[in-house]
C-alpha positions, 0 to 999 in steps of 0.5 A, a space after each residue: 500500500 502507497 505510505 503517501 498521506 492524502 489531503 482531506 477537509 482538514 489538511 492546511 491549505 499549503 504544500 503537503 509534502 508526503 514521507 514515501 517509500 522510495 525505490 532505488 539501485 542497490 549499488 552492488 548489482 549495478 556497475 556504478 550509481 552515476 552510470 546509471 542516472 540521466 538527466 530529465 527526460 525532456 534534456 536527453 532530446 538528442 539520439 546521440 545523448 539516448 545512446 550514450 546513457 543507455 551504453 553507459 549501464 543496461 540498466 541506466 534509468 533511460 530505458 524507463 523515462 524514454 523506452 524506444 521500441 516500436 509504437 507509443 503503446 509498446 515502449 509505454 509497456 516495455 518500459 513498465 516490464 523492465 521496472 517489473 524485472 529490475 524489482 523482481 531481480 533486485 536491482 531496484 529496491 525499496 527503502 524500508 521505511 517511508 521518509 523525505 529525502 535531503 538531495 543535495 547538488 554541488 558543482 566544480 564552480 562552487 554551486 551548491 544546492 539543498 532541497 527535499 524531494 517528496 510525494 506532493 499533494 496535486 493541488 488544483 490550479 485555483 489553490 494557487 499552490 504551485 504555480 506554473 510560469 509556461 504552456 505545455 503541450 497537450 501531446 507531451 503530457 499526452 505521453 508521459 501520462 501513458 508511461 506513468 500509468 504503465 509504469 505506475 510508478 513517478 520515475 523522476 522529480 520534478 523540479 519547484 521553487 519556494 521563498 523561505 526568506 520571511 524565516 517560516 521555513 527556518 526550521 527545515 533550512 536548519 533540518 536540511 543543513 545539519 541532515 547535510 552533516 551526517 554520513 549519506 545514503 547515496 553519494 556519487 559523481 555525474 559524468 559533467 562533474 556534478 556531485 549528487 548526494 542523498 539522506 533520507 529524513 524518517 525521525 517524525 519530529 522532523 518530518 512534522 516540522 517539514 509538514 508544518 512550515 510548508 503549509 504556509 508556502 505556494 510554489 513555482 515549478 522551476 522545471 517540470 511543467 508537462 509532469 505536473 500537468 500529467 499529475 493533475 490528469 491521473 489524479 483526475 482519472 484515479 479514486 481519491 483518496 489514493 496514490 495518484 493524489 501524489 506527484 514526486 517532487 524536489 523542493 528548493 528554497 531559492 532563497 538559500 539556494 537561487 537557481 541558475 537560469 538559461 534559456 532555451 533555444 529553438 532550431 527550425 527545421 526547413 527553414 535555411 537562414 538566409 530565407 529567415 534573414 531576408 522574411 525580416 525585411 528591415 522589420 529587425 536590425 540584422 547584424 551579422 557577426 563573424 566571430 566564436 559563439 562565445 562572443 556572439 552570445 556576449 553580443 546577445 546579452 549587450 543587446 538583450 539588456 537593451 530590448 528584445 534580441 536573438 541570434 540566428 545561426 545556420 549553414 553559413 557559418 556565420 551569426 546574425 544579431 537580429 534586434 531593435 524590432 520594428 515597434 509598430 509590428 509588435 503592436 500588431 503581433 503581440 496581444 495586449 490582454 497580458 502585463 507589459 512584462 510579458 508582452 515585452 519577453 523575448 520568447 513571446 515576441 519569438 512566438 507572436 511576431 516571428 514565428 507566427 506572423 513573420 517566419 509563419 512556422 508551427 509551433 509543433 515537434 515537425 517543425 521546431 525543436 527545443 534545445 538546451 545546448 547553445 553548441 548542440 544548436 548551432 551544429 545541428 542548424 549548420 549540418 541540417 540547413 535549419 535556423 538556429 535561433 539562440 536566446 537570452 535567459 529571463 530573470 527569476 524575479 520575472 518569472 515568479 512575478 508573471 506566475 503570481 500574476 496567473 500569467 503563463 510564458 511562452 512554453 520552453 521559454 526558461 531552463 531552470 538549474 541544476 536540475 535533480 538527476 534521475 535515477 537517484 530515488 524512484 516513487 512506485 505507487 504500489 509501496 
């Protein structure tokens, strides 16, 4: 039976993170935990980086989060067989009592970050509790709603934000830090240099401590959007109360920890540069740059502080500073139903004035693709003939702001980080 508490008419109206049994490797039957993490399923976008996860152990938790045989259907349930077997032989293992879990991050730059990880009660949009700042697209949460009913199992966290800097949190912060002090219960080093290590919090003082301090915050999702979107479907399809009332969740307190924030890029397929150049017509400044990407990144943040700026990269090996917009398009383009801050964010003057009136691209999987990595992108626009088109990060303080407001930004339009690992710690409904 899942350990996960379930909301009722009593429960304080705030976050409820829940103790569960977590499920996770048993070091001695895998080559090692690093080897067998990924990133978020949404970052392993590239078939190379899919390859390379699954080389790196036959049992790295890609083949759950993105099983690749034949139709939907049949990865959906190849997926759910491998979790069945890798229990059954022992591979993945249940925790033998259900606690929180202390995740720490720390990086060869000096970053460090601490958060809980825990099962979430799924609130509804109108409790205003966890707060999303983009769209997302029905086909994903489509998709990752039928792997999680194969698999019933949260396979990997979701990534959310609160502010403890009034001190109602206080108390998990000091619990967080001195948990942090004790030897840990997993400890391992990813391939990008990042150190992950994990404790598990089962005293029930501390775990009502937790529960207490939380019911006074709401949340904003950092990264996730589409799972919490699934969890609010399959709660919506399940018996309440019930495990499906529950999402796995890593939260952050940003005032001890601010996350980084990058942007994430856009590669338009079929469309070459020079067509996505000349489509501008003097309604942007173009200014091309025939210098490293790390320079014409630097010439985009000069510009981005100015106003709204891109950088366009394809097969002529070149970059183009496209900024300056033409102010009377954005008043035809972009809507005036929304806070100035939003119809002012690159990304929707991307989506609105660009993508659908200049360029006239769909925004679907066909036609562009959604990438993290400046370098990925650029090679990828110059091997295929495509448009990169490189963005600039938005600011925290933007984000949350637009969020309180019930303002949702163009979908992909932040990369919030570090991002918890997968693999690390799974919830399975049925413990």
């Amino acid at each position: 039976m899942n350990t996960a508490g379930h909301s009722s008419a009593t429960a304080p109206r705030g976050l409820e993170l829940t103790p569960f049994r977590g499920l996770r490797y048993d070091p001695d039957r895998v080559g090692s935990l690093a080897a067998v993490t990924s990133p978020p399923y949404d970052v392993v976008v590239r078939p190379d980086g899919l390859h390379h996860l699954q080389s790196a152990d036959p049992y790295n938790i890609v083949r759950l989060i993105l099983p690749e045989a034949g139709t939907p259907g049949e990865r959906n349930a190849q997926a759910a067989e491998t979790l069945r077997r890798w229990r059954a032989e022992g591979v993945l293992t249940p925790d033998p009592e259900p606690g929180l879990y202390v995740y720490e991050q720390r990086d060869g730059d000096g970053l460090v970050q601490r958060g809980m990880i825990g099962a979430l009660r799924v609130s509804d949009p109108e409790e205003r509790l966890v707060l999303p700042h983009e769209d997302v697209m029905p086909h994903i949460v489509a998709d990752r709603a039928d792997l999680m009913r194969a698999t019933s199992a949260n396979l990997e966290p979701l990534l959310l934000t609160y502010r403890g800097d009034d001190g109602t949190a206080a108390g998990t912060a000091e619990l967080i830090e001195r948990t942090a002090e004790r030897p840990a219960l997993l400890a391992t080093t990813t391939e990008d240099g990042v150190h992950h290590r994990l404790w598990s919090v089962t005293d029930r003082g501390d775990l009502a401590v937790i529960r207490g301090e939380l019911s006074a915050h709401q949340a904003l999702i950092a990264d996730g959007h589409h799972r919490w979107a699934t969890y609010r479907r399959l709660r919506a399809e399940h018996p309440s109360p019930g495990p499906w009332d529950h999402g796995l969740v890593l939260l952050v307190d940003t005032a001890r920890y601010p996350l980084r924030v990058r942007a994430i890029h856009r590669l338009l397929h079929g469309l070459p540069v020079t067509e996505a150049l000349r489509a501008l017509d003097g309604s942007f400044r173009v200014s091309r740059l025939d210098v490293p990407v790390a320079q014409a990144m630097d010439a985009l943040a000069e510009a981005a502080a100015q106003g709204n700026a891109f950088l366009l990269a394809g097969d002529d090996g070149a970059f183009h500073l496209v900024d300056r917009p033409d102010p009377a398009l954005l008043d035809r383009t972009v809507p005036t139903d929304r806070p100035a801050a939003w119809r002012t964010l690159d990304a929707t003057v991307l989506h609105a004035t660009l993508l659908d009136h200049v360029w006239r691209v769909p925004d679907d999987p066909a036609h562009i693709a959604y990438i993290h990595d400046t370098a990925a992108t650029v090679d990828k626009a110059r091997r295929d003939g495509g448009t990169a088109v490189l963005m600039h990060p938005v600011h925290e303080d933007v984000v949350r702001d637009l969020a309180r407001q019930g303002v949702t930004m163009p979908r992909k339009s932040t990369s919030f980080g570090p991002k918890p690992a997968s693999g690390l710690v799974l919830r399975a409904l049925d413990l």
